[in-house]
N, C-alpha and C positions, 0 to 999 in steps of 0.2 A: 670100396667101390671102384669100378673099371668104365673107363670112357674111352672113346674113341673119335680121332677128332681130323679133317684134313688139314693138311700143311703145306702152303704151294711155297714156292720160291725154292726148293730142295736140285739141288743138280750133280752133287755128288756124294763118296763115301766120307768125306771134312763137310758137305752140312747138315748128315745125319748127325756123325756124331756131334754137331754143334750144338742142333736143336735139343738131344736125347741128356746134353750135359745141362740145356741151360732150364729144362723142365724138369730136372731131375733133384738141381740145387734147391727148386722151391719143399715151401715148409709145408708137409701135408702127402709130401708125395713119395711113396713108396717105390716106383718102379716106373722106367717109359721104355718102351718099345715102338721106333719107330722103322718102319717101310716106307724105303727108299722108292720103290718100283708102283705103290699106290697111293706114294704122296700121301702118307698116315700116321697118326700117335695114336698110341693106346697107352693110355695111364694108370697106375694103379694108384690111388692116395685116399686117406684116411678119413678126408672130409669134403667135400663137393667144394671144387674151387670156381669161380666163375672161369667163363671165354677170356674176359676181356685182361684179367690176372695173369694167365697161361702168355696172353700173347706180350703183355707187356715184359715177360722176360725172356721174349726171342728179340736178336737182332732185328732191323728193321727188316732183311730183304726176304724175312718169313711171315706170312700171316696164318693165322691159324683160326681155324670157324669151324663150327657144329657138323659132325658128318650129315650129308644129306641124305634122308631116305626116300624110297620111294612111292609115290602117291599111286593106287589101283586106278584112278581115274586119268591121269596123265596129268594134271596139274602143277606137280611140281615138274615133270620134265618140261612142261611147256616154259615153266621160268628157267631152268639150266638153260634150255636153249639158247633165252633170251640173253643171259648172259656169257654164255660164251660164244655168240656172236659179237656182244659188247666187248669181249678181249679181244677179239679178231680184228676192230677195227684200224689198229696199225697196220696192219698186214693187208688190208684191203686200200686203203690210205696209198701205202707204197707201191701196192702195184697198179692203181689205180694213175699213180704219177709218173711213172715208168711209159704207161702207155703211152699218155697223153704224152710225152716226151717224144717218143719215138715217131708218131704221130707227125709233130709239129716240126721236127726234122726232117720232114719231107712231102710236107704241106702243099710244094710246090708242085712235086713229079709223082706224087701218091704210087711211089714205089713199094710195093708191097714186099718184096722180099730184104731190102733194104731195112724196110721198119721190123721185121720179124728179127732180122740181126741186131739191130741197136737195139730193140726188145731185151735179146740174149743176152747182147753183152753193159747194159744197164742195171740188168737184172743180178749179175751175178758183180756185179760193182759194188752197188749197193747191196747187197745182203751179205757179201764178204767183211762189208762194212762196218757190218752191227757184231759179225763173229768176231775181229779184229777187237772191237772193245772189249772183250772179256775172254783174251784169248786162253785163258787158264783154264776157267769153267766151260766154255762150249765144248773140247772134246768130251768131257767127263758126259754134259748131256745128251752129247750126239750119240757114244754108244751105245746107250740105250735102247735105243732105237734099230741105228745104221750096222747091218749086217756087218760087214766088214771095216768096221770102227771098232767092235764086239772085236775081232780076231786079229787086229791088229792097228792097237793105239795111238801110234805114229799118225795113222790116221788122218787121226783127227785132230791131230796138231797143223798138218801142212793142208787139210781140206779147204781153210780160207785163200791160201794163197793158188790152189789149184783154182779156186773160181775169181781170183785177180786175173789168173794168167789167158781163163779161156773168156774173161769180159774182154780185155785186151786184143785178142785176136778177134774174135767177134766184131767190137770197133774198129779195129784198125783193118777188116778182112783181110788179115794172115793167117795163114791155113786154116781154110775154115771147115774142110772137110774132116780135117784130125779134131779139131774144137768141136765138131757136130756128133761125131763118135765117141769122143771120151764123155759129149754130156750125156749123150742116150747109156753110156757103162756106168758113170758115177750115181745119175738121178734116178738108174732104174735099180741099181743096188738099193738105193734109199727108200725108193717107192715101195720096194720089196717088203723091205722093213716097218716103213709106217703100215702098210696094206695089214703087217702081220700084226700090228701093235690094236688099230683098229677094230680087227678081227675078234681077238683076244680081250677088247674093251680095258685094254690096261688106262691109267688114266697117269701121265708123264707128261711130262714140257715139252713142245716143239721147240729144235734149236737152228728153226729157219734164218730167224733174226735173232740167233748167239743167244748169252742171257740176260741182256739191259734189256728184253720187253718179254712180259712172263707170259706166252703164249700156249696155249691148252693143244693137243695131238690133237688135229680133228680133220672130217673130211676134208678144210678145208685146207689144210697141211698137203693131202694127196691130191687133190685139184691144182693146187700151184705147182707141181711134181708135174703131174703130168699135163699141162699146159705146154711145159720147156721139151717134155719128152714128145709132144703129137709138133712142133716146131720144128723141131730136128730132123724128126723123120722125113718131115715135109718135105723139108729144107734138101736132107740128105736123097730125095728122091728125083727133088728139080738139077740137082748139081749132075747127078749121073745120067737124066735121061734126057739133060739139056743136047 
């Protein structure tokens, strides 16, 4: 018999083949073929093994559950939804606190262009943050995605410290006009990317916040993208026509 089953937590070619070794060592099983690109196992084994069997011989940072299918009625996607708004909540969490940050920074002169900057460069502080914890695995997830991650993996190695450097300017307003332009080149290459991922309904890990929070590609991926990208422009429109 053949099954077919998702598997999140995957972010490179070492944890396919992690997973496809350690569902393969069980007793019963003939065959695993996993895809990297739809987060998938398909098993071949001898005798129906339970979910809960499967997962308990993957590492802990893979879960593994029943492929979902889909209801004619919308039912089930009303629950997908549900949950994967429920994984979105860090991501809403942090920019949620960013704001209010930026906000409260200038509580006093309700400077708005001020707060759109410490916005910027808060933003790219902290989410360099989360890449920096797992700097091994986020390139591997980001090219996935990121156009030019795909054609050249150096990448995605120095991408966290390019968004240290433009939080930095950002905060400290040094040159902010070159920090406004390389964000509108880097996030709209990315945007590129997620828009195409989207599109394509592929189903892969957002590597906003690196890999210490398993975050699902979704629109709200591209909303936060382009948030930084209608800022800049802004930004880059007051500076030149000041």
């Amino acid at each position: 018999m053949i099954h077919t089953y998702k598997v999140t937590g995957m972010t490179c070619n070492g944890c396919k083949a992690s997973v496809e070794k350690a569902l393969s060592d069980l007793p019963d099983v003939d065959h695993v073929e996993v895809n990297l690109e739809n987060q998938s196992a398909t098993i071949k084994m001898t005798k129906h093994i339970e979910v809960k069997e499967l997962q308990k011989a993957l590492p802990d940072k893979y879960t593994l559950s029943e492929k979902e299918t889909k209801n004619v009625f919308g039912s089930e996607n009303s629950v997908n939804e549900k949950s994967e708004l429920k994984q979105l909540i860090p991501l809403f969490l942090i920019l949620g606190y960013i704001s209010v940050a930026s906000i409260l920074l200038h509580r006093t002169t309700w400077n708005i262009e001020s707060m759109m900057l410490d916005f910027m460069g808060l933003f790219y502080i902290v989410f360099s943050f989360f890449k920096l914890l797992d700097l091994k695995g986020f390139p591997e997830s980001f090219r996935m995605y990121d156009p030019l991650a795909k054609a050249l993996p150096a990448y995605g190695w120095v991408y966290p410290f390019i968004e240290i450097v433009l939080g930095l300017f950002f905060l400290l307003r040094f040159q902010i006009d070159i920090a406004l332009i390389v964000t509108l080149i880097i996030l709209g290459i990315t945007t590129y990317g997620v828009t195409k991922t989207l599109l394509d309904k592929k189903s892969i890990q957002c590597a906003c916040l690196g890999t210490a929070l398993k975050l699902p590609m979704t629109k709200a991926t591209f909303i936060e993208n382009a948030i930084m990208i209608v800022m800049a422009i802004v930004m880059l429109i007051r500076t030149y026509t000041a």
